[in-house]
N, C-alpha and C positions, 0 to 999 in steps of 0.2 A: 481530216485528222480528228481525231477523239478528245474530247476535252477532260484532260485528267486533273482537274482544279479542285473536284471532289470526290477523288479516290480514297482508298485508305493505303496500306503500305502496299500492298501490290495493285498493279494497271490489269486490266482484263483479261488482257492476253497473259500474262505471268500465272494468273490462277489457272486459267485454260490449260498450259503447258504443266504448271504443279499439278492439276487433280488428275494429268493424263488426257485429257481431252484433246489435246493436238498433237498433230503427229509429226513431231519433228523429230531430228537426230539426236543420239544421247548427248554430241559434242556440246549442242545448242541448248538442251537442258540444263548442263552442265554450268554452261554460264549464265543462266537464269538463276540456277539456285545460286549462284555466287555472288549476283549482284542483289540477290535479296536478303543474301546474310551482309551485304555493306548496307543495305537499308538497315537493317535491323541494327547494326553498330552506330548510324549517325543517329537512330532514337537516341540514345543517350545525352550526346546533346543537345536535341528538344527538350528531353525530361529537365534537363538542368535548367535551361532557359527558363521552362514555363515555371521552377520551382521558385527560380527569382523573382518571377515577373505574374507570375498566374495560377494561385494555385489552385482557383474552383476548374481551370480548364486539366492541370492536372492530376486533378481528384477525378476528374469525368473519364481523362482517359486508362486512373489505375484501375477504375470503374470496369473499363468496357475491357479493359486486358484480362485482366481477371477475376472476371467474371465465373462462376462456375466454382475457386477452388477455395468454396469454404471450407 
């Protein structure tokens, strides 16, 4: 088994199947992308946490999110 301890929001296989590199059923796509839009909604409460608790960790990560849209 893979040790996902220091992934970021998606595991290896999820980007595989996002950028089309696997070839699986659209069924199973399907709910790949669905459990990466509930990743994406439980960020929110990280962002909170860290805003109470850590804000140089959540300056790094508004950092690396957005990035690019000066």
């Amino acid at each position: 088994m893979v040790d996902d301890q220091y992934r970021g929001l998606l595991t290896e296989r999820e980007r595989e199947i996002i950028k089309g590199e696997a070839d699986v059923s659209d069924n199973y796509r399907y709910r790949v992308v669905s459990r990466v839009r509930t990743k994406i909604e439980n960020v929110g409460e990280d962002v909170e946490i860290l805003a109470e608790n850590r804000d140089d960790l959540l300056e790094e990560l508004r950092d690396k999110v957005c990035e690019g849209d000066e």
